[in-house]
Structure formats: C-alpha cells, structure tokens
MIZAPA-894916 format. One record per residue (C-alpha): residue in one letter; x, y, z. Coordinates in pm, whole numbers. Layout:
N
+---+--------+--------+--------+
! r !     c1 !     c2 !     c3 !
+---+--------+--------+--------+
! A !      X !      Y !      Z !
...
+---+--------+--------+--------+
***
This chain:
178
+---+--------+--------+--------+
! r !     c1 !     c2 !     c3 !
+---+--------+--------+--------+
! X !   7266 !   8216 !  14440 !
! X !   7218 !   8552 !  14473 !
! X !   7098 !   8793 !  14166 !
! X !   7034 !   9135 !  14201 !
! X !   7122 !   9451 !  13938 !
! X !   7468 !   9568 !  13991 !
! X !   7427 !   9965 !  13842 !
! X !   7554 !  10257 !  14013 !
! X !   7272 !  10495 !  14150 !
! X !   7300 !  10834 !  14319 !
! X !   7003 !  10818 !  14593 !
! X !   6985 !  11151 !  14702 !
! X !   7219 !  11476 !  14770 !
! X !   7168 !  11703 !  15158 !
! X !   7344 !  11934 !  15281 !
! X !   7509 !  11796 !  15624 !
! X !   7584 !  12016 !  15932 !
! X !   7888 !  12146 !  15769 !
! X !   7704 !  12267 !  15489 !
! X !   7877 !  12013 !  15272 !
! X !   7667 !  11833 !  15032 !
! X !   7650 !  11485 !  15099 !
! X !   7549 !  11216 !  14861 !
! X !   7426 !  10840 !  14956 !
! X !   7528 !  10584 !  14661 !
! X !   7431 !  10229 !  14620 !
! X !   7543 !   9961 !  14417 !
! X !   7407 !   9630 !  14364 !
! X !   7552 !   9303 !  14247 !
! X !   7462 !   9008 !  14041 !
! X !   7636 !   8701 !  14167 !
! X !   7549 !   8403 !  13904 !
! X !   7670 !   8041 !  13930 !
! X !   7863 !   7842 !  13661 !
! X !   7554 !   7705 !  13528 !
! X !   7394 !   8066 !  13478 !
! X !   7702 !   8237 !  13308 !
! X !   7696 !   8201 !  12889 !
! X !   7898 !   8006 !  12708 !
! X !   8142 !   8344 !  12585 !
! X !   8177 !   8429 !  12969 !
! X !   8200 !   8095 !  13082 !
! X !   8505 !   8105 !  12823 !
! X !   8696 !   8431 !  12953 !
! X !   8636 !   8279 !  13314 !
! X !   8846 !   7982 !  13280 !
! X !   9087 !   8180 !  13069 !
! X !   9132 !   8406 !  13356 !
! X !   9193 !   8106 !  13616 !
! X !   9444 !   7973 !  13363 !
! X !   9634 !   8275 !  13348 !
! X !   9701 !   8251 !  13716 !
! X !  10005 !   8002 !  13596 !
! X !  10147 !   8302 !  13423 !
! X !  10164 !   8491 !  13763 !
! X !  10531 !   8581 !  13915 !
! X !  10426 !   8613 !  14275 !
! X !  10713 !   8529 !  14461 !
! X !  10653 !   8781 !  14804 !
! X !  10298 !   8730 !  14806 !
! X !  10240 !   8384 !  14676 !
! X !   9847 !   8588 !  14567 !
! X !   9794 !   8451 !  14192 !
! X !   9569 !   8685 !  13963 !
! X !   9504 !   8632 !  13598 !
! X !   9276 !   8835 !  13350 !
! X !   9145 !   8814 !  13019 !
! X !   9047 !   9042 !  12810 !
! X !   8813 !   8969 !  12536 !
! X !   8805 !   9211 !  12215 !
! X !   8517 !   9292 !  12016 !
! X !   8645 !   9053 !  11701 !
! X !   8652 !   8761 !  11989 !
! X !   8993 !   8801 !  12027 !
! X !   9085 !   8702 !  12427 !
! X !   9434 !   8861 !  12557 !
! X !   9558 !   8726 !  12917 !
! X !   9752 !   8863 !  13210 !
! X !   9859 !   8817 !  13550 !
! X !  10012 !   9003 !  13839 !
! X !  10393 !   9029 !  13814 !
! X !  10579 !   9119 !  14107 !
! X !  10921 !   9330 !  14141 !
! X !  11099 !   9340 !  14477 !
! X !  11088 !   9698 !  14424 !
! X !  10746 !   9661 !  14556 !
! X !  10543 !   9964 !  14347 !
! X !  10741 !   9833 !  14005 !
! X !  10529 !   9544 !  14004 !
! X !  10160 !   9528 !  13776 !
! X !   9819 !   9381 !  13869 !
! X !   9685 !   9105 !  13602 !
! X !   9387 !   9360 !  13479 !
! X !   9623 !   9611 !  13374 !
! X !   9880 !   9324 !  13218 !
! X !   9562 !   9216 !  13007 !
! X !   9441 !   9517 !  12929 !
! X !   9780 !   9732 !  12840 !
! X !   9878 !   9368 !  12614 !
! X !   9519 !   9431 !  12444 !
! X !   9593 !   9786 !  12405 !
! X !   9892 !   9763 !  12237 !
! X !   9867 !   9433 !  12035 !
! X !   9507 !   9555 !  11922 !
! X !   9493 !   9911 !  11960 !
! X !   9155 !   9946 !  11721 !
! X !   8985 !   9661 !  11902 !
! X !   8775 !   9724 !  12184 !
! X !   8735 !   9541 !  12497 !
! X !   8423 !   9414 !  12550 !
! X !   8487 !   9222 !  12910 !
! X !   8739 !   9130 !  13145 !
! X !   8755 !   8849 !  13362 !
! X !   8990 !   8801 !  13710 !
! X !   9057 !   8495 !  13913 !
! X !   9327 !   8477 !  14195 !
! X !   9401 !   8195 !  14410 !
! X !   9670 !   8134 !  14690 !
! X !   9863 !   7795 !  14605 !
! X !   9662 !   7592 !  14396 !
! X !   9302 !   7709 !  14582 !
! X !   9069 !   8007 !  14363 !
! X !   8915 !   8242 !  14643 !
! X !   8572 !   8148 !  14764 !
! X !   8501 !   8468 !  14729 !
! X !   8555 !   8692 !  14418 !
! X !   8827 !   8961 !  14437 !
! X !   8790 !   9303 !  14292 !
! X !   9018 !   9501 !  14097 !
! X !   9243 !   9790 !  14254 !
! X !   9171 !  10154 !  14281 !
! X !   9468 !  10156 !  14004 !
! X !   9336 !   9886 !  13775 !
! X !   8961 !  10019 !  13802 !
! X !   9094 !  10323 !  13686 !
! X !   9205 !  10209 !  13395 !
! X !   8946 !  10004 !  13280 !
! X !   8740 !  10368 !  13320 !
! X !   8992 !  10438 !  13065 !
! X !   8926 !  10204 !  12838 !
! X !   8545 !  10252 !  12818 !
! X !   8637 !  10626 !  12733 !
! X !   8886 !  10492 !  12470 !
! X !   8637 !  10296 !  12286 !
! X !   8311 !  10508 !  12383 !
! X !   8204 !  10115 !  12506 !
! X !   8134 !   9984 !  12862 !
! X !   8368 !   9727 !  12948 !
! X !   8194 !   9387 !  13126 !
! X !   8372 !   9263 !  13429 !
! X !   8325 !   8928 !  13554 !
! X !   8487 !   8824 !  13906 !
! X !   8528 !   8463 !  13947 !
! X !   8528 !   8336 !  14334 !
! X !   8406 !   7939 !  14354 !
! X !   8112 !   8024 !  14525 !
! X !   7993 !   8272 !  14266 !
! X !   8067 !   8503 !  13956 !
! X !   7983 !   8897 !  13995 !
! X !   7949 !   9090 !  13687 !
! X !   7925 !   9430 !  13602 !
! X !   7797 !   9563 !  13299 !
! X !   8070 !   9861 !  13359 !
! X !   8315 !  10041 !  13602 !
! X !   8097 !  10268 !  13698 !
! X !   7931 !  10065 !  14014 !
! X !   8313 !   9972 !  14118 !
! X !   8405 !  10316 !  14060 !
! X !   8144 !  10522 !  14066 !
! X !   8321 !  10880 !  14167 !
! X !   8621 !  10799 !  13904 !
! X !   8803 !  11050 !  13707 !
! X !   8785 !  11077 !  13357 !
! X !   8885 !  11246 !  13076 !
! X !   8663 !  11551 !  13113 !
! X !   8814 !  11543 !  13433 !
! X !   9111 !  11725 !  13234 !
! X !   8964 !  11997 !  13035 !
+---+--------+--------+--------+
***
C-alpha cells in the first residue's frame, strides 16, 4: 500500500541559461487497496471493469471501460471503440463522459472510474487517461464549476485524484480562449 496526497504543486520558477523561465512540478499519488476505497467508489470501480465487455477492440485486443457517476448518483458507462480508420475510434473516458453529457446535460460528474485489461486479465498496474481524454475531463470540471474524482483501477492498487489538475497540470482551459 502506498498513500501519499496526489495535488498538483508548482515548486519553484528560475530562469535557466536561456533566460527561459523554468518551472519544477510535482505530483503525488494516493494508491489505496480494495479494502480502503468506500463503498460509492468501490461501486464505480467494478462498474468500470464491467464495462470492459462493452469494448470493440478488435486491432488492439486493449479493453477500457469508464463510469461516470453524476451528482444525483446516477452512473453512465463507456468503453473504447475502435474504427479501422485508426483516429475515428474513442477512448472509454470520453464514451462515458460525452453519454453523461448528453443524456444528463444538468448533472454533474462527480468521478470517473477506468479499468482496462488485455483478454480476460485487468492491468496490475493502473492506466491513465490520454492527453485527449484528460482534456476533456478539464472540461467538464469547467462545465460544472466542480472537480471531477478519478479513480484508476490496476489489481495491485486504485489511484485517485481529487481532480485533473495533477494529471494535467499545464492544461488549457477556457480562459485559455478569451
């Protein structure tokens, strides 16, 4: 077991010999173990590792499933569909998450939970989402004005994040824009 605070902090700025600022960040994890997750994420977990049936992964054989829970306790599922136009295919987070979006466009997300496996084995190891997919869940937080908590289910551990922002701490947002 390993538990330490997953946040995103900024360390300190210099100036490097290019005169470039420079910035050092660090970001810390909590890993928890079946017994230490709550009953509600203990829930989404499993839902996420039985969305992994609803996978089409037919090139990569790489199952992912997600589920989203809303704030009214509402949990929507995903998983990775593949095209053989490779870049028409969609991760499970952003199946999930679009679904939620458009089934339940008032209700927040409150947390998201991922699971892969390759045959009928879950990674040891949790998997984290895409540059792509942890973009979007940045966008969802700005939607609903509501961190989003993301549990990553490996057998030998869940990590969870109270946010994106320590698995995407430089992201672009909204403000980005104006």
């Amino acid at each position: 077991m390993c538990r330490i605070d997953l946040k995103f902090n900024v360390q300190s700025s210099k100036f490097n010999d290019f005169g470039m600022k420079e910035y050092k960040i660090e970001t810390l994890v909590h890993i928890y173990e079946p017994s230490e997750l709550s009953k509600d994420d203990l829930e989404l977990v499993e839902a996420a590792k039985r969305a992994t049936e609803g996978s089409y992964a037919p090139y990569s054989k790489f199952r992912v499933g997600a589920a989203a829970r809303l704030q009214d306790g509402t949990i929507v599922v995903g998983a990775n569909q593949e095209n053989a136009a490779y870049p028409s295919g969609l991760c499970a987070e952003r199946t999930a998450l679009f679904a939620a979006g458009a089934q339940h466009p008032d209700v927040p997300v409150t947390a998201l939970a991922i699971a892969a496996r390759k045959g009928r084995q879950y990674l040891a190891q949790p998997i984290s989402p895409c540059g792509a997919c942890r973009q979007v869940i940045s966008g969802v937080e700005e939607r609903y004005g509501t961190p989003v908590r993301i549990l990553l289910y490996g057998t030998e551990g869940t990590l969870v994040s109270d946010g994106i922002s320590p698995l995407l701490p430089l992201r672009f947002i909204d403000e980005d824009m104006r």
